[in-house]
N, CA and C of each residue as an Amber inpcrd file, in Angstrom:
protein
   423
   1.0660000  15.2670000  37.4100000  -0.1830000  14.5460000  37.4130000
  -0.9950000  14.8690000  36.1600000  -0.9660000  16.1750000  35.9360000
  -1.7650000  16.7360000  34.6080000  -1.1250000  16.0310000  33.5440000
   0.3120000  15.6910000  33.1320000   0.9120000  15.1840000  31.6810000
   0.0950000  13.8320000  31.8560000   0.2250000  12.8310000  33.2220000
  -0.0490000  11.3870000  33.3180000  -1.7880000  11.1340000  32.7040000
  -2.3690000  12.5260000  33.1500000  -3.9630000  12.0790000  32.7710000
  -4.0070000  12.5840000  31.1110000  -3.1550000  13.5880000  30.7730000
  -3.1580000  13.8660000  29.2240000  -2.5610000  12.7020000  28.2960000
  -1.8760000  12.1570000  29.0880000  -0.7010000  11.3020000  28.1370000
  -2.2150000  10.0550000  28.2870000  -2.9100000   9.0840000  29.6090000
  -3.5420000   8.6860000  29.6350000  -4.2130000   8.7430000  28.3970000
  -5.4860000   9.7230000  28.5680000  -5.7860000  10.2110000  27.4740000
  -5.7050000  10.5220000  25.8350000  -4.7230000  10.3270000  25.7810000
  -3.5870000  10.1290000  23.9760000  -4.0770000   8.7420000  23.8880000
  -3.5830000   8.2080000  24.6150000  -3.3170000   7.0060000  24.7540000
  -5.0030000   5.9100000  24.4120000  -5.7260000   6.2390000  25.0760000
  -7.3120000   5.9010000  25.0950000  -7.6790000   6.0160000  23.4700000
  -7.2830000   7.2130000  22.8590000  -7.8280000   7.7360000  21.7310000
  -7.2820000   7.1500000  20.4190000  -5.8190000   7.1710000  20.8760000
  -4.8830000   6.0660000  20.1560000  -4.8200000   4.6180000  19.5540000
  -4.9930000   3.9920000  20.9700000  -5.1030000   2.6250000  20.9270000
  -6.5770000   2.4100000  21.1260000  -7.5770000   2.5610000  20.4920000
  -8.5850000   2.3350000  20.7340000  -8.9560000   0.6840000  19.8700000
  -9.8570000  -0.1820000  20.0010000  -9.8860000  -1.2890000  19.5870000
 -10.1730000  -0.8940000  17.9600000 -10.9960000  -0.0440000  17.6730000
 -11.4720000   0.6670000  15.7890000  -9.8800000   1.2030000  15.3490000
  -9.0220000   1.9650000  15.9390000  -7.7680000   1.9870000  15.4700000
  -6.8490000   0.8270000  15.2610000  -6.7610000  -0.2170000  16.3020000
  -6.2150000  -1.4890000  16.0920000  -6.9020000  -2.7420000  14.7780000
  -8.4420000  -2.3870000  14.7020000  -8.9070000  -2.9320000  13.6280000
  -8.5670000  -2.3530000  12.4190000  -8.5700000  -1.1890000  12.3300000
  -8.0010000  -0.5050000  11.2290000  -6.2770000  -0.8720000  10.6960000
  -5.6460000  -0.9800000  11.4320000  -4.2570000  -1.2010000  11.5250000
  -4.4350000  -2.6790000  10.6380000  -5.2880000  -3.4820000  11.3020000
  -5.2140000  -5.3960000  10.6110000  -5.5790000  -5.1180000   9.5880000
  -6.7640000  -4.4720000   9.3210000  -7.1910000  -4.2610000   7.7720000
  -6.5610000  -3.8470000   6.8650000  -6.3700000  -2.2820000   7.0890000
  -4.9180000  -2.1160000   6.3630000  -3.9710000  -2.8920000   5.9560000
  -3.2310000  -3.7750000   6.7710000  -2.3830000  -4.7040000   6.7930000
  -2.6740000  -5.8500000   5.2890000  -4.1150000  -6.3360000   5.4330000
  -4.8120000  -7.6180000   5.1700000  -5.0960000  -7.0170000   3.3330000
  -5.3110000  -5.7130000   3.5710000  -5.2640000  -5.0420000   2.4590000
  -4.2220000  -4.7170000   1.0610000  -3.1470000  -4.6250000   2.0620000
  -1.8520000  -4.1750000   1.0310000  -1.3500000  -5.3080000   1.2820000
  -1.3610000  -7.1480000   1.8340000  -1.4580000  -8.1050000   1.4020000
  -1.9310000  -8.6190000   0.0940000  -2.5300000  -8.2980000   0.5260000
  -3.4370000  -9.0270000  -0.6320000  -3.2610000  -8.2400000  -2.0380000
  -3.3130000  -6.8090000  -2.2370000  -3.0000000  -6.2060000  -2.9220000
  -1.2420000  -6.7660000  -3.7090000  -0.5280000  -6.4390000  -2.9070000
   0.7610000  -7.2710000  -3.5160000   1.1700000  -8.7400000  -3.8030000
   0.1100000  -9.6250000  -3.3450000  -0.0570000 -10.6740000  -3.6370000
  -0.7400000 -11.2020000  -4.6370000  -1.4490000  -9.7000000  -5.2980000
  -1.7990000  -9.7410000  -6.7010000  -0.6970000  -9.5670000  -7.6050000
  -0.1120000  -8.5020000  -7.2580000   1.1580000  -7.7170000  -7.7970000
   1.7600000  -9.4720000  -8.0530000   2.3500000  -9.6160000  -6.9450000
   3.4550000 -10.6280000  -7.3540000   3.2620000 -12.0450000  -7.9470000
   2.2810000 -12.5240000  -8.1670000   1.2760000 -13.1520000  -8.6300000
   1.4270000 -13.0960000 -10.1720000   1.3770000 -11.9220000 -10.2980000
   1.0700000 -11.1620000 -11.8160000   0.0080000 -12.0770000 -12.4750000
  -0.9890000 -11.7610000 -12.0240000  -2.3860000 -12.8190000 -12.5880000
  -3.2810000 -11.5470000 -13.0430000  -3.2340000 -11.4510000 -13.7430000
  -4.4670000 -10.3100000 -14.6610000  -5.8290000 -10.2870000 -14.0520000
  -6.5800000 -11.5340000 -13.8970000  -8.0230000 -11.1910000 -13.6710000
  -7.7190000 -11.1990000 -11.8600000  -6.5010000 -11.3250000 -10.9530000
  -6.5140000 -11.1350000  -9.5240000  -6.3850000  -9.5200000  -9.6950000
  -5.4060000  -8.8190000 -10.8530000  -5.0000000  -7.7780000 -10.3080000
  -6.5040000  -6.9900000 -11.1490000  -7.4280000  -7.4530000 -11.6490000
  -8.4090000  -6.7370000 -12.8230000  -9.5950000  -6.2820000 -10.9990000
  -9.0280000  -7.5920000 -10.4720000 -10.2230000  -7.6430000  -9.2540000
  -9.7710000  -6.7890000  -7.8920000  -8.6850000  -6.6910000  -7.6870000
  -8.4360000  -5.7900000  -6.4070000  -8.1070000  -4.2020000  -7.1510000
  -7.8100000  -3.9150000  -8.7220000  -7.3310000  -2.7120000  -8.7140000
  -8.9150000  -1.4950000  -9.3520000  -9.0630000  -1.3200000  -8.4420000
 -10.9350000  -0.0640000  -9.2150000 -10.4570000   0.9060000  -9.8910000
 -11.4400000   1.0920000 -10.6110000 -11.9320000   1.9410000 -11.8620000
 -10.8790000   2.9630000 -12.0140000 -11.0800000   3.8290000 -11.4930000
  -9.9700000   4.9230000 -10.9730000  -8.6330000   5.4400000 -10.5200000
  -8.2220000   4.0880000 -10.8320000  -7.1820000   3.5090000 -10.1560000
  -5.9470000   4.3520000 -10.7420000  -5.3080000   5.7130000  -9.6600000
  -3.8190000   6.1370000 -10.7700000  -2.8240000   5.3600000  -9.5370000
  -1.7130000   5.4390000 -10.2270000  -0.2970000   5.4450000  -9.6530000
   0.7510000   6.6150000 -10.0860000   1.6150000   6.1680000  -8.9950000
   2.7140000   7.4070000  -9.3780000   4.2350000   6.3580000  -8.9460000
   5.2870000   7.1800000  -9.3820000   6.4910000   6.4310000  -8.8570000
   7.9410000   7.3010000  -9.5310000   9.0040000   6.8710000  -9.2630000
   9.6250000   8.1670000 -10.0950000  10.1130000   8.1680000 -11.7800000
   9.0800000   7.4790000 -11.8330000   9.2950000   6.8960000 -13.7870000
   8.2620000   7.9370000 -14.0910000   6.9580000   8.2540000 -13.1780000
   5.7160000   9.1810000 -13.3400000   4.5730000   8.6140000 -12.8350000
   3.4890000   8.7460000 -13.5370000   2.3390000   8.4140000 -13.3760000
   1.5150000   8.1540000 -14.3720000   0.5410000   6.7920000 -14.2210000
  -0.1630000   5.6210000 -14.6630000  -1.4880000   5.9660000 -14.5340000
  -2.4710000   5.8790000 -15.3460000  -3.8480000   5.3270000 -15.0390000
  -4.2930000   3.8720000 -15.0980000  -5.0360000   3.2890000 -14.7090000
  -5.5380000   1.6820000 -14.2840000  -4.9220000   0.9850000 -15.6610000
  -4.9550000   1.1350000 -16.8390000  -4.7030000   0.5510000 -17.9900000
  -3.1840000   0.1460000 -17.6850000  -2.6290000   1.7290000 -18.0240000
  -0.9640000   1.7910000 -17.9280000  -0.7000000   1.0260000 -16.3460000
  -1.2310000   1.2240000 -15.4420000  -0.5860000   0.7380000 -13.9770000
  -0.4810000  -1.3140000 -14.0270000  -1.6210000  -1.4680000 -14.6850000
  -1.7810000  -2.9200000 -14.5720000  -0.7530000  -3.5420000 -15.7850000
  -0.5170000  -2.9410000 -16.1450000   0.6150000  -2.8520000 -17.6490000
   1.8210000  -3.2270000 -17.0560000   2.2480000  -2.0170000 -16.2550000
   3.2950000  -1.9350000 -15.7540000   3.6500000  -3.0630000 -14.6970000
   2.7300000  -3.4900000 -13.4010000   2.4920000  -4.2450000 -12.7340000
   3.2350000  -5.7850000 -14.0120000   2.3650000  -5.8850000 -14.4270000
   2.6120000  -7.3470000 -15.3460000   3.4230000  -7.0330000 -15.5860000
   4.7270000  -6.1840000 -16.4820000   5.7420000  -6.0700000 -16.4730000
   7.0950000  -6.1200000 -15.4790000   6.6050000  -6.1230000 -14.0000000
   7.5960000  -5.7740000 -12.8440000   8.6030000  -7.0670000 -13.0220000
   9.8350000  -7.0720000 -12.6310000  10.5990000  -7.8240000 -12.6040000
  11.4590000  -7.5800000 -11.0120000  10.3310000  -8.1190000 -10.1770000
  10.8460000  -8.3570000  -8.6380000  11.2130000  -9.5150000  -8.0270000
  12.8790000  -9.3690000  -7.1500000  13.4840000 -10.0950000  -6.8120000
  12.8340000 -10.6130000  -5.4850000  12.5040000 -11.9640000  -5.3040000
  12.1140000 -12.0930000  -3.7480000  11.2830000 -11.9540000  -3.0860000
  10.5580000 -11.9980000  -2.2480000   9.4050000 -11.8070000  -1.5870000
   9.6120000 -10.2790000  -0.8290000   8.3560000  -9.3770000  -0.7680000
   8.7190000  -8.5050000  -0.2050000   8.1950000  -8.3680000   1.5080000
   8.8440000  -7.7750000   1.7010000   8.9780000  -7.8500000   3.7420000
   8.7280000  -6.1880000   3.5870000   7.4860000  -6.2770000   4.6510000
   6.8640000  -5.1380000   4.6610000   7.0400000  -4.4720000   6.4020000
   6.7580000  -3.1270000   6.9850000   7.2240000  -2.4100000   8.2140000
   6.6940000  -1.4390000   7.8910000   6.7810000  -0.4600000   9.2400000
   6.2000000  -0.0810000   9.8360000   4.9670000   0.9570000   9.2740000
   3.5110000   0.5710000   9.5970000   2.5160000   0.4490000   8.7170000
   1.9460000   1.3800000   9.4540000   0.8990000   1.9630000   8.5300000
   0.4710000   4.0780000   9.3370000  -1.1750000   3.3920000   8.5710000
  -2.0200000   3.5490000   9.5720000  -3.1690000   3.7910000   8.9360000
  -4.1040000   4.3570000   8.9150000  -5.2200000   4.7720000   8.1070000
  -6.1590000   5.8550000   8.4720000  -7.2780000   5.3940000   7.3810000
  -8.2480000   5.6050000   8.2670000  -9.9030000   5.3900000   7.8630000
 -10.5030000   6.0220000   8.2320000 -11.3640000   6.6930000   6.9070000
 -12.3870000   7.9950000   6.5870000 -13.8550000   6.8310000   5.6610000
 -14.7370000   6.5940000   6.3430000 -15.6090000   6.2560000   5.7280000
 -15.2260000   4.7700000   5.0160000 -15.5250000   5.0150000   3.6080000
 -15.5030000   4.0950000   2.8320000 -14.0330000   3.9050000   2.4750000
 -12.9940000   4.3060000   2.5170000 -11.3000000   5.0010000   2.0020000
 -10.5250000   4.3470000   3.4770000  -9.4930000   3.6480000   2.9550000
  -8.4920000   3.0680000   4.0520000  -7.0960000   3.3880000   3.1910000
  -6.5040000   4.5790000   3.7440000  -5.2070000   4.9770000   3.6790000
  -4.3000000   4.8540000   4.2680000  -2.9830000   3.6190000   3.1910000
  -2.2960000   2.6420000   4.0460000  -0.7390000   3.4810000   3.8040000
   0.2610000   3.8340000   4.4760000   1.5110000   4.1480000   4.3120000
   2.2770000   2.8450000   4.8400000   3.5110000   2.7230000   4.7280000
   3.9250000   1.1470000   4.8400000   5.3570000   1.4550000   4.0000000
   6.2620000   0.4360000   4.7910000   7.7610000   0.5190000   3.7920000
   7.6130000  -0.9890000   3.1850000   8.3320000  -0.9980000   2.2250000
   9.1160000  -2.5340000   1.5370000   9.8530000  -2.9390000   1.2380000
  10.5000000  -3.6340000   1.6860000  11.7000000  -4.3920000   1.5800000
  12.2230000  -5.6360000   0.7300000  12.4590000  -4.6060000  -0.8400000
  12.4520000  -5.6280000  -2.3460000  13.0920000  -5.0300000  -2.7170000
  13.7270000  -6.0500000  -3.8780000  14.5390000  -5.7460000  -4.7580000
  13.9000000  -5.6630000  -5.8770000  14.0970000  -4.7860000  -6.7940000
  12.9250000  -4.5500000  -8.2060000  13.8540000  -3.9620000  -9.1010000
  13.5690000  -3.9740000 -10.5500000  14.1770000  -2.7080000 -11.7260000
  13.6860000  -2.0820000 -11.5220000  14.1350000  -0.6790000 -11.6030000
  13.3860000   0.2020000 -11.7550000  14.4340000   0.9880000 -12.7870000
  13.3970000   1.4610000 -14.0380000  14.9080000   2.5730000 -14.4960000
  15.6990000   1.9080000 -15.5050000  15.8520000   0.5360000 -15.5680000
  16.3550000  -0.5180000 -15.8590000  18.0110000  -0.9560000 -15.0100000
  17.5850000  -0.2810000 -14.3280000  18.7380000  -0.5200000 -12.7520000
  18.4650000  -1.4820000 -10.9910000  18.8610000  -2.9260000 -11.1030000
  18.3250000  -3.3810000 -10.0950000  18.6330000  -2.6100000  -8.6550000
  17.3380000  -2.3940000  -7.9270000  17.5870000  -1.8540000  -6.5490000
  18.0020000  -2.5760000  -5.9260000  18.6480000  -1.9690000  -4.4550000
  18.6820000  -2.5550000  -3.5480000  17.3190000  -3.3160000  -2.6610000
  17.3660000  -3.8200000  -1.1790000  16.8060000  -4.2780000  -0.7350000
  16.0880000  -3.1020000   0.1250000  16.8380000  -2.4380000   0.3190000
  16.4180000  -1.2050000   1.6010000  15.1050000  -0.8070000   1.6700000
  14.4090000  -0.6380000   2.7740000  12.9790000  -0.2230000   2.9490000
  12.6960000   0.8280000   2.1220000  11.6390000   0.8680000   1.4780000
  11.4360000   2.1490000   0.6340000   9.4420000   2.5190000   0.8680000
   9.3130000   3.5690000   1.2440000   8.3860000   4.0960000   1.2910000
   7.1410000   4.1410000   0.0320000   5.8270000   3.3640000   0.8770000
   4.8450000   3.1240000  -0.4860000   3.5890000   4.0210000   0.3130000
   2.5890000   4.2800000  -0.5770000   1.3760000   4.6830000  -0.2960000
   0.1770000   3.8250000  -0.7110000  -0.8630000   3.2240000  -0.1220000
  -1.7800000   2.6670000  -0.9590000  -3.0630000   3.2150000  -0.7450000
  -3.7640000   3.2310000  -1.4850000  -5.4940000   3.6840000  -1.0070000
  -6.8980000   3.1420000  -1.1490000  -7.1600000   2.1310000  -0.4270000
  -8.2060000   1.3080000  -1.0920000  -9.4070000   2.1260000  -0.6000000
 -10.5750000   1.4200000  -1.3250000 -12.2410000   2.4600000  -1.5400000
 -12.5530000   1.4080000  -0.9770000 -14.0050000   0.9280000  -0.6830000
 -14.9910000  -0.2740000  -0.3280000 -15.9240000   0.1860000  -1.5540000
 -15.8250000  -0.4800000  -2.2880000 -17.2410000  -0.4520000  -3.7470000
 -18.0920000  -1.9060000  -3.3380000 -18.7810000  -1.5980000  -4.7580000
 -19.8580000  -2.7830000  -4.5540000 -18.8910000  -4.2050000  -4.9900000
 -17.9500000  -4.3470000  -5.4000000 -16.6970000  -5.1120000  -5.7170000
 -15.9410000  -5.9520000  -4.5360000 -16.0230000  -4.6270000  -3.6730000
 -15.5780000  -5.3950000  -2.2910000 -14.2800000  -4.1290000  -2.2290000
 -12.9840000  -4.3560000  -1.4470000 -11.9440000  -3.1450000  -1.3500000
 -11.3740000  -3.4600000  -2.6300000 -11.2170000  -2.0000000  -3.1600000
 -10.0260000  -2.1970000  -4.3780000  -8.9300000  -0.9270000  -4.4640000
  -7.9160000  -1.0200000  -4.6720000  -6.9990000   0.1460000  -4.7410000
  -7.5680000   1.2570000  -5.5090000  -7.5720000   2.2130000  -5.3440000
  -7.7190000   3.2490000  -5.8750000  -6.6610000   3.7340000  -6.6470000
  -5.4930000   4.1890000  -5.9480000  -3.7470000   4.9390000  -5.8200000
  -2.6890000   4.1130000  -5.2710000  -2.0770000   4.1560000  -5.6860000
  -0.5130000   3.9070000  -5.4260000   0.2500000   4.1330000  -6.0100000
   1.5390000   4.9040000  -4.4750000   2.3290000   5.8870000  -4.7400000
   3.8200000   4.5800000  -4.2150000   4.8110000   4.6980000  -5.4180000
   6.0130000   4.3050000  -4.8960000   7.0150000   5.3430000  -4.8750000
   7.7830000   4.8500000  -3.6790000   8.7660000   6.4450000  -3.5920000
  10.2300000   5.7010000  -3.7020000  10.7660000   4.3750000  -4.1020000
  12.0660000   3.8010000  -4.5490000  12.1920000   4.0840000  -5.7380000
  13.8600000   4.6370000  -5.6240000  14.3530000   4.9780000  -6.4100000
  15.7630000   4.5060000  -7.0180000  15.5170000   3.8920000  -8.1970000
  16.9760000   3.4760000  -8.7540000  18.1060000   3.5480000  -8.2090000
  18.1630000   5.0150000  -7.7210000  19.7990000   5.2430000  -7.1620000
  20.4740000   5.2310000  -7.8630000
């Protein structure tokens, strides 16, 4: 009886309706964000990516100049198909984990399709949400 009212309980705290809103946002977020990406439109990606903006990936790491550089440079196969999405909200900061399912160079070696683990981090400025970070963890192979 004690696990059923603890597990209850998880459960309340879990699925709460502000966690499920958080989850869409997130979602609506790293949409839109890669729909800049794939887009490759300069003043879309000038507008979702803020000031501060680093990246990382296993080539290294970018500041906003170099990242939007690189971005315009991507040479991705296909639309990407995105799963199973982790989210977390602290204030003004929505920290999105999320896999993707693309084919890209990386390395100058085309990847596979296989889900590969991303990080994103958008702020709320006076701009509206803009990425802060993003971390890619696909790797050439």
């Amino acid at each position: 009886m004690r696990r059923l009212f603890l597990a209850s309980l998880f459960a309340l705290f879990v699925f709460t309706p502000a966690a499920a809103d958080d989850l869409e946002l997130g979602r609506k977020l790293v949409g839109d964000f890669w729909g800049a990406v794939m887009a490759k439109n300069k003043d879309k990606l000038d507008a979702v990516i803020g000031e501060g903006y680093q990246s990382s990936n296993p080539g290294g790491a970018s500041d906003r100049a170099a990242g939007i550089k690189r971005i315009m440079g991507l040479d991705i196969e296909g639309a990407p198909v995105f799963s199973d999405f982790a989210v977390t909200r602290q204030g003004p900061t929505v920290i999105v984990t999320y896999k993707v399912s693309v084919s890209e160079v990386l390395d100058g070696k085309r990847t596979d399709k296989a889900p590969a683990p991303r990080l994103t981090v958008f702020l709320m400025t006076p701009k509206g949400w803009q990425v802060v970070a993003h971390a890619n963890f696909k790797t050439a192979g």
